[in-house]
Structure formats: C-alpha cells, structure tokens
N, C-alpha and C positions, 0 to 999 in steps of 0.2 A: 504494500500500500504506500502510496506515494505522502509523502509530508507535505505541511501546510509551506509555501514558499514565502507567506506574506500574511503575519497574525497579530491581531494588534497592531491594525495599519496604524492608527493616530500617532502610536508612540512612538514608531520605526521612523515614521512621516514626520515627527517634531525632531527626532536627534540626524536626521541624515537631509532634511530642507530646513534645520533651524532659520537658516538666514534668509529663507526665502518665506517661511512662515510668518516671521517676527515682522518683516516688513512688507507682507501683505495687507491690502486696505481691506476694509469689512465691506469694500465694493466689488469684492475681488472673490470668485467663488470655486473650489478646486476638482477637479473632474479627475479621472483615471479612464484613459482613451484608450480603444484596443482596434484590431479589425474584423472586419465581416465581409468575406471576399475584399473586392476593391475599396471597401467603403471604412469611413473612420466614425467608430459611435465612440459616445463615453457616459460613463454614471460618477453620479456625485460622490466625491470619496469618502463621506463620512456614513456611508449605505455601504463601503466593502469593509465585510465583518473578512476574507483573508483569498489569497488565490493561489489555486493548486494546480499540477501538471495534469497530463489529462490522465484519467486512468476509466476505464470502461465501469460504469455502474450499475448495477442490479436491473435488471428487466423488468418493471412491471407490465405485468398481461392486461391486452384489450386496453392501453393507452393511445394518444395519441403518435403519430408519428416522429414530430418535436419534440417528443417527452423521452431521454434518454433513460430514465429510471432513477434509484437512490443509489445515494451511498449514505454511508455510515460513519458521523462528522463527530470523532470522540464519542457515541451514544447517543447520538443527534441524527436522526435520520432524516437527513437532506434530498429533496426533490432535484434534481437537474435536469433542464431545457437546455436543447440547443439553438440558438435564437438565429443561428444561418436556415433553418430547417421552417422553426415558428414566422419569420416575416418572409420567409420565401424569397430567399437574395441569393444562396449558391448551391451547390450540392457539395458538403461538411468533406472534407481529409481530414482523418484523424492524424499529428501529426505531432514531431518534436517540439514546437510552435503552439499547439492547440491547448489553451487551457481553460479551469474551468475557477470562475470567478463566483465565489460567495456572497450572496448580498443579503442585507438584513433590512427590513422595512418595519416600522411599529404602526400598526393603526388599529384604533378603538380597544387601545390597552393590551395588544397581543403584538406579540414578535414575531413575523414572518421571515421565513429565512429558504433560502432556494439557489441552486447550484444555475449558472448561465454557462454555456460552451461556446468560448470564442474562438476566431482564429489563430491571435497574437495579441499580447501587450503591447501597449506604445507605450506613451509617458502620462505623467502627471502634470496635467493643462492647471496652470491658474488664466482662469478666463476672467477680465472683468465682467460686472452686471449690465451694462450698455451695451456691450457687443453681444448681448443674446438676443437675438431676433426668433422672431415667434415662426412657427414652423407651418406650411402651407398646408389647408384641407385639402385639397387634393395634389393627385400627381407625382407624392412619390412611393418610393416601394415597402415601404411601414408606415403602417396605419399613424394618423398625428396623434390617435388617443395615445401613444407610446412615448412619443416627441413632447419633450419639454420645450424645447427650443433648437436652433442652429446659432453653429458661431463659425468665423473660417478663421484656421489658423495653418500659418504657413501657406497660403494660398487654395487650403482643404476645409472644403465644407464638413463639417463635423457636426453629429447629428447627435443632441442631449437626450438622454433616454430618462423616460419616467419611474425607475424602480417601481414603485407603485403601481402600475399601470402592468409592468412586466410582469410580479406577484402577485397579481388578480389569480385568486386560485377560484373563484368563481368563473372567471375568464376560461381558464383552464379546464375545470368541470365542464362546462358548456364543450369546449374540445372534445373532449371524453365521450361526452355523449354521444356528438356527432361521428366520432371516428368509430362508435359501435352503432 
C-alpha cells in the first residue's frame, strides 16, 4: 500500500512556503493545480486533507463507471472518482504520474471526505481574488455546477473546481442509479 505523499498539507505548506505564506494578502487565495488530459483544474488547498500515488482500489459492484471504488485511509474508508472519466475529458492511463488526491468538504456538521484520480500534480497557485472570473453556462466540457471560477495563469486557463459540488454524494447516488 502506497503512503500518504502529502499529510497535513497546512503544516508542510506553512514551513516549506513560509515566505510566500507570510506575505500573502487575505486577497490572495491558494489553489493546488493538477491535470486532466490537456486541461489544468485546481481545488482550494485548504479542502486537501493529503495526496497519494495511485494504487488501484477496491471495486465496488453495480457503480458507476467514474466510480473507481475505496480504499482504506488508516480505517477510513474513502470513496475515489476518477474525474477524467466523471466530466468526460479523456480516457484515464493509469500511470507513474497518476495520483489520487484527498479532499475533505464539511457541510451541515458532517465531514465528507472522497479520493479524486488525476493525471498529474502541478503547483501550488496563489491566485488573487480579482483575477477569478466567473465561469461560462454553457460550452464547456464540465458542467459550471462544478466550476467555481476561471483564472489564467501563465497564459493557461485554469479551471476552479467546486469541492462541494465534486462531493455531492447525492450527485453521485443519482449516478448509481442510473448506471443500474
């Protein structure tokens, strides 16, 4: 079983960007970019509880297609999506590159916690709050309920992902159904 790569982001994230921490503005919001085929998404960093190598997870029966299964997170049995498959952007390489990124969401007093299967890691984006432009209804290849915003860095549109929105296990169920 593969180890956590990245646990207790906050604290790894204050002693290894102290100086880019310390003088960040409170207009200034910090993302963890990865890829999805050719495309660069990112989620808010303080939503990755840690990110692991890829390692295959448990199968569950009569899921959906995008639904890789669980694994087993210290006693914690984590769901994992692979979100190349859920927004229908490429067909998944499992590869040396391929990891799966942890996120945790609290809503109405409960912690949600669920495994995402990326491509590849990029960086840790500090974006200011200005350069988030709001994300189009139509036209592109993931739903906007997903999209928080767009921002372009380095000349790349970069597409803000809603955790929340991704953690709809309602969302999910509704899947489920469908795919039986």
């Amino acid at each position: 079983m593969s180890e956590a790569l990245l646990e207790g982001n906050e604290e790894q994230l204050k002693n290894e960007y102290s100086d880019d921490l310390s003088n960040s503005s409170s207009l200034e919001e910090q993302y963890l970019s990865f890829s999805l085929g050719e495309e660069i998404y990112a989620v808010d960093i303080l939503s990755v509880q840690e990110i692991r190598t890829w390692e295959k997870p448990t199968f569950l029966p009569r899921s959906p297609d995008f639904m890789k299964g669980v694994l087993n997170l210290r006693g914690t049995i984590v769901p994992v999506i692979d979100l190349r498959l859920k927004f229908r952007i490429c067909k998944p390489v499992y590869c040396d590159t391929t990891v799966v990124i942890i996120l945790r969401y609290e809503t109405n007093d409960q912690m949600k916690i669920m495994g995402i299967v990326v491509d590849a890691m990029s960086d840790v984006l500090f974006i200011e709050k200005e350069n988030i432009r709001n994300a189009p209804e139509f036209g592109g290849r993931v739903d906007a309920v997903y999209i928080d915003g767009l921002t372009t860095v380095n000349d790349a549109v970069v597409s803000l992902l809603n955790t929340g929105a991704i953690l709809n296990i309602d969302d999910i169920n509704h899947s489920i159904v469908e795919a039986n």
